[in-house]
Structures are given as C-alpha cells and as structure tokens.
N, CA, C and O atoms as a GROMACS GRO file, in nm:
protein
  392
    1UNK      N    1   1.717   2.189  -1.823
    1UNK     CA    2   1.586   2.134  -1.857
    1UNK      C    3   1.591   2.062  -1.991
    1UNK      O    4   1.543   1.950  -2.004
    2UNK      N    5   1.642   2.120  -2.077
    2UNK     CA    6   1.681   2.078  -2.249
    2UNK      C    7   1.718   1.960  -2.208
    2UNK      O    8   1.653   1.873  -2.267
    3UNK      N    9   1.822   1.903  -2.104
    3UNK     CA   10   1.897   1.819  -2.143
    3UNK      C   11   1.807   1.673  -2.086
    3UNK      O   12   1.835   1.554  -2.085
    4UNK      N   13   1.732   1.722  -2.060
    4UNK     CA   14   1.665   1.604  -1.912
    4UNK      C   15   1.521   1.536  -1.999
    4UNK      O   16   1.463   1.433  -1.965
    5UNK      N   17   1.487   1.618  -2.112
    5UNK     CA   18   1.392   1.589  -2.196
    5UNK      C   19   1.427   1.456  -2.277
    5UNK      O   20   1.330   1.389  -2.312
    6UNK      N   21   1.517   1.423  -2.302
    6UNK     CA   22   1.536   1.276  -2.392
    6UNK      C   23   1.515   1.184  -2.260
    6UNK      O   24   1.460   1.075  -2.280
    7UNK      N   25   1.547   1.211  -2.148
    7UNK     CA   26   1.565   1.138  -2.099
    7UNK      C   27   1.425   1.054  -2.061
    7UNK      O   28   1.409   0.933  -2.080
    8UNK      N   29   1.318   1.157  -1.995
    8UNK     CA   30   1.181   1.165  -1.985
    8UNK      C   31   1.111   1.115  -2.088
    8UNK      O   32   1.051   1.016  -2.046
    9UNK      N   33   1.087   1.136  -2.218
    9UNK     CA   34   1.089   1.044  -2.352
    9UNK      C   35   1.127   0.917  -2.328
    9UNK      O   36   1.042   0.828  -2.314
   10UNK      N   37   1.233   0.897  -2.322
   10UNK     CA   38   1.283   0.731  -2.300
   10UNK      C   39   1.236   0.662  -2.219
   10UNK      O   40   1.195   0.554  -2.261
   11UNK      N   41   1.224   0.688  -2.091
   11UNK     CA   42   1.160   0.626  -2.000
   11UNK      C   43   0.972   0.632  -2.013
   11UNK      O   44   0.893   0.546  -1.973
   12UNK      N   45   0.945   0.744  -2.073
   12UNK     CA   46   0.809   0.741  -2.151
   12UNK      C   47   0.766   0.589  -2.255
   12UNK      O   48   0.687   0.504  -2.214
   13UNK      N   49   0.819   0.583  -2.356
   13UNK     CA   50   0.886   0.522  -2.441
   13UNK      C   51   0.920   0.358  -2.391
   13UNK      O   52   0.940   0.260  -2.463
   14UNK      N   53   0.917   0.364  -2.285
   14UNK     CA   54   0.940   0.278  -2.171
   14UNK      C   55   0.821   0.204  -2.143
   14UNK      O   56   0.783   0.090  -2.171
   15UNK      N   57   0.774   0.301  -2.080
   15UNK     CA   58   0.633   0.254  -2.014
   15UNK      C   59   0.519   0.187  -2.107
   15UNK      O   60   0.466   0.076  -2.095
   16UNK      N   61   0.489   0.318  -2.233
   16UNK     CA   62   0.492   0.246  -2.376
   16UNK      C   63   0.482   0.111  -2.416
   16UNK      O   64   0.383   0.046  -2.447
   17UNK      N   65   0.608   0.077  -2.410
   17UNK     CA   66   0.661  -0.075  -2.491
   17UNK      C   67   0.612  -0.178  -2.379
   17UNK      O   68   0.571  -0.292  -2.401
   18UNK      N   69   0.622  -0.119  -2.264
   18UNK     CA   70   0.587  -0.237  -2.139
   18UNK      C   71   0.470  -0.274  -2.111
   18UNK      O   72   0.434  -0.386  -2.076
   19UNK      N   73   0.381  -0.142  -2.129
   19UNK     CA   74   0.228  -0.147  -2.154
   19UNK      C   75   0.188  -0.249  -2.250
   19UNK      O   76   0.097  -0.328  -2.227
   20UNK      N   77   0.277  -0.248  -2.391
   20UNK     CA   78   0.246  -0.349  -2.490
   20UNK      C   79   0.239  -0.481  -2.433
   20UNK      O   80   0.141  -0.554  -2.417
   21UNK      N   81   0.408  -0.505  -2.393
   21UNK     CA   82   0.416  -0.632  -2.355
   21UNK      C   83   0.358  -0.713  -2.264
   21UNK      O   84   0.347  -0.835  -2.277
   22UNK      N   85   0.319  -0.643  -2.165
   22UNK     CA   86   0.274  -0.722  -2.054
   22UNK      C   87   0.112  -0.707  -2.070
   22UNK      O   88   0.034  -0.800  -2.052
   23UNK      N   89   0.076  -0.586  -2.103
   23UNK     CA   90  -0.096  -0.614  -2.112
   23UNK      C   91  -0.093  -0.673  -2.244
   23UNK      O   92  -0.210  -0.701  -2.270
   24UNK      N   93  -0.014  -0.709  -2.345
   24UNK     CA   94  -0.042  -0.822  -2.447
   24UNK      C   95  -0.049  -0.944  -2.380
   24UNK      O   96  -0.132  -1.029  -2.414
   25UNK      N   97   0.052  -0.965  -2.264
   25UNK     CA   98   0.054  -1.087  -2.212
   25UNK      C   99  -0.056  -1.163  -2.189
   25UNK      O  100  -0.077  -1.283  -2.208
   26UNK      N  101  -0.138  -1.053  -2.134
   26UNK     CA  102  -0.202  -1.088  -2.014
   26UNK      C  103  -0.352  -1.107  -2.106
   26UNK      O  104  -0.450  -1.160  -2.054
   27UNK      N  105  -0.352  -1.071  -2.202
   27UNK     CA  106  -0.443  -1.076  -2.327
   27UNK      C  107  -0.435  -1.217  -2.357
   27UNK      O  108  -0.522  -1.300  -2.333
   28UNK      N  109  -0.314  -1.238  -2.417
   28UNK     CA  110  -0.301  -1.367  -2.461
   28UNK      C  111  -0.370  -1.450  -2.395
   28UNK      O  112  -0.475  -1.501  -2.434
   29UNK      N  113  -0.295  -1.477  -2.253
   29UNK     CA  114  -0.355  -1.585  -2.194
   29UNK      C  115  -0.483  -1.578  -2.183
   29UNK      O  116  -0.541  -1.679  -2.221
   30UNK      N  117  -0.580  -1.454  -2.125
   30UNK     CA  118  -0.698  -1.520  -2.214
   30UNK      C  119  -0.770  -1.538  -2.292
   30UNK      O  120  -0.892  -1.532  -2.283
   31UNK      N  121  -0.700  -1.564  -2.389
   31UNK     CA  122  -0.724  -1.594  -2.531
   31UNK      C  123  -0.690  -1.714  -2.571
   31UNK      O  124  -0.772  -1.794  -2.618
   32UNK      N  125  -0.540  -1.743  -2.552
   32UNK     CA  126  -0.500  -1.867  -2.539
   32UNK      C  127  -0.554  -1.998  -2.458
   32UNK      O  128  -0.560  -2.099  -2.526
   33UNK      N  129  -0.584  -2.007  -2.351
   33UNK     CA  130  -0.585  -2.046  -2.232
   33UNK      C  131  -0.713  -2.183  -2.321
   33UNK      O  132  -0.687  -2.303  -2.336
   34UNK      N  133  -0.830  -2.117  -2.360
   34UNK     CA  134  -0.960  -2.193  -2.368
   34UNK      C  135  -0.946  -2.254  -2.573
   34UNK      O  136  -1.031  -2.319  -2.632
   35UNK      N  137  -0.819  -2.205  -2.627
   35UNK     CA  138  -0.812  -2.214  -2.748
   35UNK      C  139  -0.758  -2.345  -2.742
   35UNK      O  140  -0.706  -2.389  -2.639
   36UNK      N  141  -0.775  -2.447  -2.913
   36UNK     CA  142  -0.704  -2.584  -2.931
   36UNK      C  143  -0.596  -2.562  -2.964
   36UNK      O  144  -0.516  -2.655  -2.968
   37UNK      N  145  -0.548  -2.409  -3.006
   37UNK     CA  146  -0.431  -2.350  -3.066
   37UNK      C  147  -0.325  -2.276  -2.970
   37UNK      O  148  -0.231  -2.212  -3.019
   38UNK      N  149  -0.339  -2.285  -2.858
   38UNK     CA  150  -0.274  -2.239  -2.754
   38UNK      C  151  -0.124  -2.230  -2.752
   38UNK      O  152  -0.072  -2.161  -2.665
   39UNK      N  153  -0.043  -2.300  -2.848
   39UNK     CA  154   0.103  -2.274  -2.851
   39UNK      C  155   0.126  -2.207  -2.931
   39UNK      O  156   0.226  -2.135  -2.923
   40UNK      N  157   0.020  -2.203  -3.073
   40UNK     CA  158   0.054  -2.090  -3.194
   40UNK      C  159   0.013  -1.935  -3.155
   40UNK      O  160   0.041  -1.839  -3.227
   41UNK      N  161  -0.063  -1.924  -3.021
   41UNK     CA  162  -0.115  -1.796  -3.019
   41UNK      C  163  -0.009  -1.773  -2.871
   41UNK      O  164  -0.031  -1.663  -2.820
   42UNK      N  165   0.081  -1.842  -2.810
   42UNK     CA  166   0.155  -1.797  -2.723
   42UNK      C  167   0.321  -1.767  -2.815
   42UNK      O  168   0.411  -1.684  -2.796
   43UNK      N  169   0.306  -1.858  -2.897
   43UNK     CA  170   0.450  -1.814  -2.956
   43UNK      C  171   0.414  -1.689  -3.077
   43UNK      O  172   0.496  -1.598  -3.089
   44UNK      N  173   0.340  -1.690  -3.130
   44UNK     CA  174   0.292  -1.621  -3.254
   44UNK      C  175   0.295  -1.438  -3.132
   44UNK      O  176   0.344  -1.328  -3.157
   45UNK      N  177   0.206  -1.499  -2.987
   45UNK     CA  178   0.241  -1.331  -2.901
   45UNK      C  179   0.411  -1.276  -2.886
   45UNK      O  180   0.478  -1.176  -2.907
   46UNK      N  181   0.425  -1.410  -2.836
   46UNK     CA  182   0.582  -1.347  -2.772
   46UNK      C  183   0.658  -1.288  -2.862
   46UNK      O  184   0.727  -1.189  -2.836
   47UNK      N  185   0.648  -1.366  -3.018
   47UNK     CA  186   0.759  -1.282  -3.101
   47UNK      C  187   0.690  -1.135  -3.136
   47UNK      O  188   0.761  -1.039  -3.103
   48UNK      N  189   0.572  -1.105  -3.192
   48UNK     CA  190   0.552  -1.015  -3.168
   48UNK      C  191   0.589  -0.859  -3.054
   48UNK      O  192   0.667  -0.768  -3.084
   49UNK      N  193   0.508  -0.868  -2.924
   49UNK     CA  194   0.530  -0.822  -2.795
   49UNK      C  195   0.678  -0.829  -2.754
   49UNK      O  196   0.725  -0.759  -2.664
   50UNK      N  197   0.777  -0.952  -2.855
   50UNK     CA  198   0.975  -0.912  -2.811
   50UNK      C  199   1.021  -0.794  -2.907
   50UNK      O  200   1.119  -0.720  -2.906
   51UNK      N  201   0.885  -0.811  -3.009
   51UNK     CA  202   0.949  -0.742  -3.150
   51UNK      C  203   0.951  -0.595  -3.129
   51UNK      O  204   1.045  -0.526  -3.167
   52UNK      N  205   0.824  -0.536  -3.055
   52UNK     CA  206   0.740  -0.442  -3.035
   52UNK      C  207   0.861  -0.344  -2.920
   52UNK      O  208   0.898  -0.228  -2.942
   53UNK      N  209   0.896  -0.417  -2.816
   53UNK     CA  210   0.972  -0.437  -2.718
   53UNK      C  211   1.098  -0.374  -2.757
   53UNK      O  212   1.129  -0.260  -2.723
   54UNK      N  213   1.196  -0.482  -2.855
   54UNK     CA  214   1.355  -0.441  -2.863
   54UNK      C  215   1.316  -0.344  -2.997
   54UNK      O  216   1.420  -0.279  -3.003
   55UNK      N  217   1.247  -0.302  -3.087
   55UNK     CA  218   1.231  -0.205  -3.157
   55UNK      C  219   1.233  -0.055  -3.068
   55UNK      O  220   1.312   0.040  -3.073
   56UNK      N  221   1.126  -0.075  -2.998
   56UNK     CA  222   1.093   0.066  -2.865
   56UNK      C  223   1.256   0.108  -2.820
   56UNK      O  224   1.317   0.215  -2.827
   57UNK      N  225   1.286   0.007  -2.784
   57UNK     CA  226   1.455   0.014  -2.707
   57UNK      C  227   1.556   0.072  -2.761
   57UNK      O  228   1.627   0.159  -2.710
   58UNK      N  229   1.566   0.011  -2.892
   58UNK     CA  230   1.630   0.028  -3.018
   58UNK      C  231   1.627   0.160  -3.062
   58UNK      O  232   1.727   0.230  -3.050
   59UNK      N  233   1.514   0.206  -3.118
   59UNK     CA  234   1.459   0.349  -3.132
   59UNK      C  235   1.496   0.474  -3.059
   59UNK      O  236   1.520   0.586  -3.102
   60UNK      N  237   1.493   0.419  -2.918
   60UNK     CA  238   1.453   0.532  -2.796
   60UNK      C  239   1.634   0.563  -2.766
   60UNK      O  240   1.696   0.669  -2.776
   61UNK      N  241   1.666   0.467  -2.740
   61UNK     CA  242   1.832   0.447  -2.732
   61UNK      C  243   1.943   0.511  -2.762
   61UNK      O  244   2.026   0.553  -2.682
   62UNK      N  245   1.947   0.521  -2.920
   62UNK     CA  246   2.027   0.575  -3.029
   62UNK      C  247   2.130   0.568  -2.960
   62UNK      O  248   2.145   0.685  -2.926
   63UNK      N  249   2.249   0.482  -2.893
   63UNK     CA  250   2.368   0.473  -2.868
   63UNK      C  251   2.381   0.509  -2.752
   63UNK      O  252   2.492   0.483  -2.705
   64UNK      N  253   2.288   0.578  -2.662
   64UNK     CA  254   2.308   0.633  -2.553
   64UNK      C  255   2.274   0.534  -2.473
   64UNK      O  256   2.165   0.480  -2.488
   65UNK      N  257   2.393   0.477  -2.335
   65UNK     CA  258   2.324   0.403  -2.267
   65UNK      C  259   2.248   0.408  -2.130
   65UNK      O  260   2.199   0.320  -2.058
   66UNK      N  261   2.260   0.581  -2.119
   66UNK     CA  262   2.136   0.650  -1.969
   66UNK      C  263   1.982   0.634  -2.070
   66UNK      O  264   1.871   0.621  -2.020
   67UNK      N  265   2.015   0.642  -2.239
   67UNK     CA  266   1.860   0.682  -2.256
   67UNK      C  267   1.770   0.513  -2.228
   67UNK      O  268   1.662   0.478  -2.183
   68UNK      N  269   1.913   0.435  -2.298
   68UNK     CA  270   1.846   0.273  -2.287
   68UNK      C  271   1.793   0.237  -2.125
   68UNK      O  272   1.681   0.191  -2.105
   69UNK      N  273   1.865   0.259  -2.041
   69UNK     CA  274   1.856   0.269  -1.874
   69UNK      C  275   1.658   0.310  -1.868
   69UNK      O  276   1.567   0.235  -1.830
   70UNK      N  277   1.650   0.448  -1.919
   70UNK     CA  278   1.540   0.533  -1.831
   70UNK      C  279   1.431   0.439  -1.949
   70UNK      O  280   1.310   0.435  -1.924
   71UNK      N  281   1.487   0.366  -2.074
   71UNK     CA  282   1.334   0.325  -2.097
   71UNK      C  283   1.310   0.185  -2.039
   71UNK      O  284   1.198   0.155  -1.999
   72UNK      N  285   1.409   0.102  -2.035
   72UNK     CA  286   1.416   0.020  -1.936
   72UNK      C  287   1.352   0.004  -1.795
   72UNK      O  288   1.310  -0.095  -1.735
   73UNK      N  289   1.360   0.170  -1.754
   73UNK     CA  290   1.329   0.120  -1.627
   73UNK      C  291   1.179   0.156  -1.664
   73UNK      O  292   1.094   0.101  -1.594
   74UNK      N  293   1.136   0.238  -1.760
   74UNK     CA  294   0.997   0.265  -1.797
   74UNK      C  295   0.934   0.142  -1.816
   74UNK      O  296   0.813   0.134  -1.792
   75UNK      N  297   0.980   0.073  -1.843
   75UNK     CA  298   0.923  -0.073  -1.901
   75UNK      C  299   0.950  -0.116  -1.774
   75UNK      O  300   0.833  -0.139  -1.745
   76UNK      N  301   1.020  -0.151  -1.660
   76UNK     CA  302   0.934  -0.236  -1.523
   76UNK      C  303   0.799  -0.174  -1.482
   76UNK      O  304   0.688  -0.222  -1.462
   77UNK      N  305   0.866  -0.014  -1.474
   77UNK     CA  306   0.740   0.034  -1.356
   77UNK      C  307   0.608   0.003  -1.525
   77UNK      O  308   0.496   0.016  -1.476
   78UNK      N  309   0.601  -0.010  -1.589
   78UNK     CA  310   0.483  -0.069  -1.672
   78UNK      C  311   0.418  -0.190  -1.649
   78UNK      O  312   0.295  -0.200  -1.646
   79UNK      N  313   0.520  -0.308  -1.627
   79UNK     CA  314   0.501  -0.419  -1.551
   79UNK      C  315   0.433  -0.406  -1.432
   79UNK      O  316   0.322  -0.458  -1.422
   80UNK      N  317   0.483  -0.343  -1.336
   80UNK     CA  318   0.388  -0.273  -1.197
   80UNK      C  319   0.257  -0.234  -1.224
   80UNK      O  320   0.172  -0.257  -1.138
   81UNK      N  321   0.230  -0.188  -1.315
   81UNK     CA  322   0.130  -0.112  -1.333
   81UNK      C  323   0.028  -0.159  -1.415
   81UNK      O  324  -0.069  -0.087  -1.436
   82UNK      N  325   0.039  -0.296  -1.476
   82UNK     CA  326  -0.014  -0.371  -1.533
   82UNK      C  327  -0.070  -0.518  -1.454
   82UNK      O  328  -0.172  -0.585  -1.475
   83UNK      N  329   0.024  -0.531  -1.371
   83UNK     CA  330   0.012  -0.641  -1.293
   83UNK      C  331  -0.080  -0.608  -1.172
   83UNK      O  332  -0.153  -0.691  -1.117
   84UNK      N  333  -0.066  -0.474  -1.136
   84UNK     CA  334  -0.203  -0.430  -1.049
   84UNK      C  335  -0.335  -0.405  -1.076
   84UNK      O  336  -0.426  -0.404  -0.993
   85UNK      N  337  -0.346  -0.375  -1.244
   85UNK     CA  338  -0.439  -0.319  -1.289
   85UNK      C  339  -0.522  -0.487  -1.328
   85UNK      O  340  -0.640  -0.515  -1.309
   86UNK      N  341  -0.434  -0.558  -1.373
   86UNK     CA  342  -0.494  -0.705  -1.402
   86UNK      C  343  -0.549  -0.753  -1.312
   86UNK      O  344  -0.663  -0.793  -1.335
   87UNK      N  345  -0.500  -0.767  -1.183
   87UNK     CA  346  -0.554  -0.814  -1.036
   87UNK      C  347  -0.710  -0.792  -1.021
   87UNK      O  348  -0.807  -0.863  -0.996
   88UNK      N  349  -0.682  -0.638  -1.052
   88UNK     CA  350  -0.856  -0.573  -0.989
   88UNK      C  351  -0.951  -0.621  -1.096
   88UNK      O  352  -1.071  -0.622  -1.067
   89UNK      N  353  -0.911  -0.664  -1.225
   89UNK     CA  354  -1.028  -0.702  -1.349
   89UNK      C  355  -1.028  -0.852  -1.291
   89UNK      O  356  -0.934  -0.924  -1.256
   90UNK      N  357  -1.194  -0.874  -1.292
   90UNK     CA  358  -1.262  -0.992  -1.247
   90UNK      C  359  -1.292  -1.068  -1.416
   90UNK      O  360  -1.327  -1.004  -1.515
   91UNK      N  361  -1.267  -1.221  -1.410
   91UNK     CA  362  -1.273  -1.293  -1.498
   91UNK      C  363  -1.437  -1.311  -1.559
   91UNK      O  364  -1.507  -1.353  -1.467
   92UNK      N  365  -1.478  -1.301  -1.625
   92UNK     CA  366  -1.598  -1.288  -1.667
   92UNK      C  367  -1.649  -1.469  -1.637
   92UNK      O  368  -1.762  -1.499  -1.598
   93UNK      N  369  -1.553  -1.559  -1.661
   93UNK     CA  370  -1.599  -1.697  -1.649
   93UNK      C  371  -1.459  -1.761  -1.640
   93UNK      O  372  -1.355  -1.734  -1.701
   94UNK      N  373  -1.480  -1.840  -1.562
   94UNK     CA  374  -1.302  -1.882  -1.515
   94UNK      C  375  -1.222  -1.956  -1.613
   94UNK      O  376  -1.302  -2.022  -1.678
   95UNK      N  377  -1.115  -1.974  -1.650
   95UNK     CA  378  -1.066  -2.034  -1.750
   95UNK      C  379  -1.050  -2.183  -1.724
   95UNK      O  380  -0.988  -2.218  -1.624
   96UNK      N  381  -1.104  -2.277  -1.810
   96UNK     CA  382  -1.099  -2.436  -1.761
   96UNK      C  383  -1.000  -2.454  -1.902
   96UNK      O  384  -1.023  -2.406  -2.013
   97UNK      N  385  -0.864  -2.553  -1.854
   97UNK     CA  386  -0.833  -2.619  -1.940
   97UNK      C  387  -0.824  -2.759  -1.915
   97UNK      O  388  -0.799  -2.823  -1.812
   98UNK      N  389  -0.857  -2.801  -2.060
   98UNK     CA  390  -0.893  -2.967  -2.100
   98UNK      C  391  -0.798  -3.030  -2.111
   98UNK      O  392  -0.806  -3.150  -2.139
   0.00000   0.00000   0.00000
C-alpha cells in the first residue's frame, strides 16, 4: 500500500495541472475571442498554463519515470473531463469575431 501512494499523488497531481491547463484554455478563449488583444491574451495564457504544467511534472516526478507516467496520464483523463464538462456549459451570448 506504502508503495502505491506516490504513485496515486502523481497521477492526482496530474489531473491538477490538466484541470489548469485545459479549463485555462477554455477560459481564454472566451476571453480572448471578443478582445482587440487576442494574441497577447492567447500567448501571455499558453506560457503561463505550459509553465503551471511542466512545473506540476517536474515536481511530482523527482527522477522517477512511473511517477512522471501516472501524472501524465492524470493530465489526459483531466482533458476528458474538461472537454465534457465545457460541452454541457451553454454560451451566455455567442462569440462574434470581427
């Protein structure tokens, strides 16, 4: 059981960082989308949300490469789970770009 606990963490740790990234994503754009500033607030996200990302990895990791694996894979199924949850939220007013 001892030994299986980093592992569970990491992939925790995972989900975590993926939660960041992808529901930042998904922030951005609408935020970005209706802004005149739309490339400073998509690049100004990504480095952030990469930063947020290979730090989590980095951290969770420590040389081990099953712990990098389980947060890795924490971070797809986050993607999954973000990308379904976005679907069901209805746009309050549709995004028009000019």
């Amino acid at each position: 059981m001892r030994e299986t606990v980093p592992f569970i963490l990491a992939f925790l740790v995972g989900v975590l960082a993926g939660a960041v990234f992808f529901g930042g994503l998904w922030w951005t754009i609408r935020k970005a989308l209706p802004s005149n500033l739309a490339g400073v607030w998509f690049a100004g996200s990504f480095l952030v949300r990469t930063a947020i990302a290979l730090v989590g990895f980095y951290a969770v990791g420590q040389g081990d490469w099953r712990r990098l694996v389980c947060s890795v894979a924490g971070f797809l199924v986050a993607r999954l789970l973000v990308v379904r949850l976005t679907r069901s939220i209805r746009m309050e007013a549709p995004l028009q770009c000019s």
